[in-house]
Each structure stands twice: as C-alpha cells, then as structure tokens.
C-alpha positions in Angstrom: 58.7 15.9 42.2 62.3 15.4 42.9 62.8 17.9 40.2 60.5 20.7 41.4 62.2 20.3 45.0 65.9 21.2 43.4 64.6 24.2 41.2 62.5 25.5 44.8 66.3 25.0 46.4 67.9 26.9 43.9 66.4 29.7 44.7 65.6 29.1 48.6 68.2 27.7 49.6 68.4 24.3 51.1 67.5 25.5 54.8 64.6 27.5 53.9 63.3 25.0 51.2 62.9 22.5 53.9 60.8 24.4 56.6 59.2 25.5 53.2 58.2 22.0 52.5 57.5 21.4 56.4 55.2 24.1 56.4 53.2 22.4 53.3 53.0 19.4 55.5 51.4 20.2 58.2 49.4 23.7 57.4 48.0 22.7 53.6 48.0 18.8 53.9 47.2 18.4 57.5 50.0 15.6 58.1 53.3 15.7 60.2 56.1 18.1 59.2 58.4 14.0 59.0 55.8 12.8 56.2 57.3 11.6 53.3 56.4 12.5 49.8 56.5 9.0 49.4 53.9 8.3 51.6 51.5 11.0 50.2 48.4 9.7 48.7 48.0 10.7 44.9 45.8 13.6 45.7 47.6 14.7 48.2 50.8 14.5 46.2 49.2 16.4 43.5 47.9 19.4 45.4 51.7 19.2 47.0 53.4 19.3 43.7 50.6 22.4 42.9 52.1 24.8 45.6 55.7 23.5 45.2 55.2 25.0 41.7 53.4 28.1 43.1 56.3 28.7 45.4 58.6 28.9 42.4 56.7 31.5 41.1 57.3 33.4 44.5 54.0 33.0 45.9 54.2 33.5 49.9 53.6 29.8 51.3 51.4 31.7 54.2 49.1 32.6 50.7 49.0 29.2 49.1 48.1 27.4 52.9 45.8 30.7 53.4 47.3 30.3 57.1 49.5 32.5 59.1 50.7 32.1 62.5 51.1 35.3 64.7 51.6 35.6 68.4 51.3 31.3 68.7 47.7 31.9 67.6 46.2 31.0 64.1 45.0 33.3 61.3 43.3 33.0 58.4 45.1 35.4 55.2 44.8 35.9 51.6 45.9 38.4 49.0 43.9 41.1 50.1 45.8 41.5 53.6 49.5 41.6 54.5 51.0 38.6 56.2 51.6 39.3 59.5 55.2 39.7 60.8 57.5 38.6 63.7 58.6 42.2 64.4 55.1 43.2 65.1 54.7 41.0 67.8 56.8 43.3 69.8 54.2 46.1 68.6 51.5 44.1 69.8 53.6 42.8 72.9 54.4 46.7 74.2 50.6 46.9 73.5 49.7 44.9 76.2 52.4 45.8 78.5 51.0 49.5 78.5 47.3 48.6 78.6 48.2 46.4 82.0 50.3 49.5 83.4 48.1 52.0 82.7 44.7 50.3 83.5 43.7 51.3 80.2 39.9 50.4 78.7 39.8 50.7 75.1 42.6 50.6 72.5 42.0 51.5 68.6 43.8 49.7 66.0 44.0 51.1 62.7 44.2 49.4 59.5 43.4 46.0 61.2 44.7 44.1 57.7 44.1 40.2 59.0 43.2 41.2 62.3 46.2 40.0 63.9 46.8 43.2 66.1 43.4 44.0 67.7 42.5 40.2 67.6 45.6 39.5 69.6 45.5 42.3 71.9 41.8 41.2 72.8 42.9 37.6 73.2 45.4 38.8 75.8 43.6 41.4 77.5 39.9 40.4 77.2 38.2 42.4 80.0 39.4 46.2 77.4 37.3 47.3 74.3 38.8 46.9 71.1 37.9 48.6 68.0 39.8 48.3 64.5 39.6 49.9 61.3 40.4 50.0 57.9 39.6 51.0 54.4 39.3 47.9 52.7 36.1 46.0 52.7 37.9 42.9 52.2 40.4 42.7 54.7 37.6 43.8 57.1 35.8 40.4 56.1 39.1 38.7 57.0 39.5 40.3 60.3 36.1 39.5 61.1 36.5 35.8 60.1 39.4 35.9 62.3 37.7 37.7 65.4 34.8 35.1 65.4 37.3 32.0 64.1 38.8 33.0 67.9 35.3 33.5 69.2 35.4 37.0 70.1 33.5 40.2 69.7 35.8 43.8 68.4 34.2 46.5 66.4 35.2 47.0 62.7 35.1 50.1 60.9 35.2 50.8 57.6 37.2 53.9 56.6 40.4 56.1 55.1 42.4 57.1 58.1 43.2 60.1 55.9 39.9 61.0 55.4 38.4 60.0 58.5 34.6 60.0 59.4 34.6 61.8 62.6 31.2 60.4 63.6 32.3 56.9 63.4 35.0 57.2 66.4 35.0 57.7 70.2 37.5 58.4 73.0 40.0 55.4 72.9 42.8 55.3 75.6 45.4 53.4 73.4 45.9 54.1 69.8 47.5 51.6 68.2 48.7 51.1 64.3 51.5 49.4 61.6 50.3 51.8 59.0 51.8 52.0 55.5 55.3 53.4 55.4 56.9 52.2 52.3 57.4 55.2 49.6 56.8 53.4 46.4 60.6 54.4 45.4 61.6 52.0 47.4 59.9 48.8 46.0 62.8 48.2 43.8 64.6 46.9 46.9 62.0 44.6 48.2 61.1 40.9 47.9 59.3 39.4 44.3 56.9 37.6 47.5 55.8 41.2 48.6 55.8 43.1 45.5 54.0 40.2 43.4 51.5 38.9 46.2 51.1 41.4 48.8 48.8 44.2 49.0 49.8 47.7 47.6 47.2 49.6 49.4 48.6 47.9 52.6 52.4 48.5 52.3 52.7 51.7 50.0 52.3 55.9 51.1 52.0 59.0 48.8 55.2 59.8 51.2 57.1 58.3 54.5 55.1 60.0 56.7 51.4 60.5 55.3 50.1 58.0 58.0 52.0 59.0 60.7 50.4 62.6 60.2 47.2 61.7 59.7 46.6 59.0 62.5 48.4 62.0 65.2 45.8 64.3 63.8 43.0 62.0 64.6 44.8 61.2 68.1 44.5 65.2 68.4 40.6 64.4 68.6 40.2 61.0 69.8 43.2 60.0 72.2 41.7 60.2 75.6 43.5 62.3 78.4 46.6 61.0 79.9 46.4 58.2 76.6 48.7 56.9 74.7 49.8 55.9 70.9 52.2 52.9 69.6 53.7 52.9 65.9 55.7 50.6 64.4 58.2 52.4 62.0 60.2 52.0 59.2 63.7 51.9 61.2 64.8 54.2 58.4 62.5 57.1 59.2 62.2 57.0 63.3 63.9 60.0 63.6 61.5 61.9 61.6 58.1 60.2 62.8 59.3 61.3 66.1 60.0 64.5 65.1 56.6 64.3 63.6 54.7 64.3 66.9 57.1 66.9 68.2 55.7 68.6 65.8 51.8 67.7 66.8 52.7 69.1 70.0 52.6 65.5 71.4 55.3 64.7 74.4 56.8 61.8 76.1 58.0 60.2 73.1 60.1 57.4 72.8 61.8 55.2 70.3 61.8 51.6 71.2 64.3 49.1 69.9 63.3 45.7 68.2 65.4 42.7 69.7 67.6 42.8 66.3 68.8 46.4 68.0 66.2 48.3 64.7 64.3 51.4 65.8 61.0 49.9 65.2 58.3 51.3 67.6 57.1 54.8 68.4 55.6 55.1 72.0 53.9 58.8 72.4 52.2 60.2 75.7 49.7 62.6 76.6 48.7 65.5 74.3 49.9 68.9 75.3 
C-alpha cells in the first residue's frame, strides 16, 4: 500500500494525493477522512488499494466513488456524464439571481449531463418549472436518478440541440446551458482524466461556436418576451460568442467575469 501511495504522489503531488486519499475515505468507504489504512478492515483495504491503482491510471476519483459534489448537494456520476465543475456554480448561481429579479417561471437547461444545473436551480428555486434536455439517453437516466435521489419532479427531454424537435418545447423565460465548446484541436492541451474518462460527446464541437448558434436559434423560437439566456464560455472565445448574438440580433449582452477574473458567462436579453 505504502508503495501505491508514493507512485499516486509522484504524479499528484503530495497535497493533492492526500485530499485524494480523504476523498476515498469518506465518499467510497463511508469512514472519516482521519481513518487510518491501518485500521481498514481487509475488505475494505482491498477495494482501497483497487481505486488507489485506478487513480494511477488517471481515472477521476468523482468516477471510481461514482459521487460528485456540486453546489453542497450530492450527485450521482459515471462515465457517460461530465463531472460537474466549480466554475459552473457561478453559472448556476447568476441563474438564480436572475430568476429571483425577474420573477421568472420556467428556465430550460440544455444538455442536462448529471443534472447538476436544472437539479440545482430547482432545489433553490422550487416554486419555477424546470425542464432539461439532452441527447444522450444515458445521462438522461442519470439526471433522472439525480432529480428523484433529491425528491424532485423536472422534465427531461431527449434530443440534439442541433437538430431540435420543435414539438417537444414550449415558451421558457430563462434559457440556460454549459454546452460543448472544446474544438477537438485542442484536446492535446487537456488533462489524461478528461480525455481518458470523460465524455466526448459532452466536451467536444464540430467548431467553437456550433452550440452557441444553434441554442440562439432555438431561443429565436422559444425564449419568451422580455427572457433571458446564460452561457458559460470558453474564456478563450467570449468575444466571439458575444459577437455571435450580436449577430442573432439579440441585445443586452453581457460578459460576466468568474471570481479567478476568466470571462466565463454570457448573459443575453430580450430578442429584438
């Protein structure tokens, strides 16, 4: 064990390894982050030493516990959805903000992945209708499994935002997604945890923007008067996905700042 432990801080890092370890403790094995390996029973230690080993081989820990934490609430995740991240917390946070300012009603998340977005955004603001879609059957069977896991009652849709079923959809007031932004030319700068474990269809576009354009097309249709739309962007292409809704002939657009100072949000108003 001792062995496996220096090989995971070699390429960890000591810091890391630790909370690593922590996180084994008390999401897969159910004890106290302080347990000692020495005071693991042997099956315990055995499934321990298992995802120490799967960890070396770059396997997210959020995938071997099949638990990620989002917003101080619990989700259940697997391969087939992206692990949710701290920056879209601040998505989901201006979410909320704007449905409580606005006295908004409904909101429409799109590519719901785990869930964490709509589920959260219902936690928070119960009283609103909340509908979510996406075009994978199985991370609509984890968002649902996360919806009734926190006892509550959203609307999933199966379906390709860029091919979208017009007869499926309303009028929503909110429109919110984290589509995929990554241009596959730019995997060779990411993680072997992401690339590896993560799903394709959830991270990668044909191009930067191919989501963007078709989720403001569909807002063209489905964005209720006086409604709004939140992105979260690749800091890398704000500029453009802004200049994107310009082009939609959507105004009242703003780019909003993550607390590490990144462009990461798109707020647009009101369709001309």
């Amino acid at each position: 064990m001792d062995d496996l432990i220096r090989q995971l801080e070699s390429i960890y890092g000591k810091r890391e390894s630790e909370s690593l370890l922590k996180v084994l403790m008390l999401d897969l094995l159910g004890t106290s982050s302080r347990t000692s390996i020495l005071d693991l029973k042997d099956y315990q230690r055995e499934i321990f030493r298992s995802a120490i080993k799967k960890l070396l081989e770059h396997k997210p820990v959020q995938y071997i516990t099949n638990k990620a934490w989002f917003y101080g609430y619990e989700f259940y995740v697997n391969e087939n959805v992206l692990i949710p991240r701290p920056e879209t917390e601040e998505l989901v946070e201006k979410a909320i903000e704007l449905i409580k300012k606005q006295d908004y009603k409904s909101v429409l998340d799109i590519g719901c992945g785990s869930g964490c977005i709509p589920i959260t955004i219902k936690l928070k603001r119960p009283e609103i209708d909340v509908i979510s879609s996406d075009i994978s059957i199985e991370a609509l069977k984890i968002a649902s499994g996360n919806a009734a896991f926190h006892k509550l009652e959203i609307n999933f849709i199966e379906d390709d935002i860029l091919e979208f079923d017009d007869s499926k959809y309303g009028h929503y007031d909110l429109i919110v997604s984290n589509p995929p932004y990554i241009a596959r030319q730019e995997s060779n700068a990411m993680t072997q945890n992401t690339l590896l474990h993560e799903p394709e269809l959830a991270l990668f576009s044909e191009t930067p923007m191919q989501f963007y354009d078709a989720i403001l097309k569909f807002a063209k249709i489905h964005l209720s008067k006086n409604g709004s739309i939140l992105f979260e962007l690749n800091e890398f292409n704000a500029k453009e996905t802004k200049d994107l809704a310009l082009f939609h002939k959507f105004s009242n657009i703003e780019i909003i700042k993550d607390i590490q100072g990144k462009d990461r949000i798109l707020l647009v108003n009101q369709y001309i």
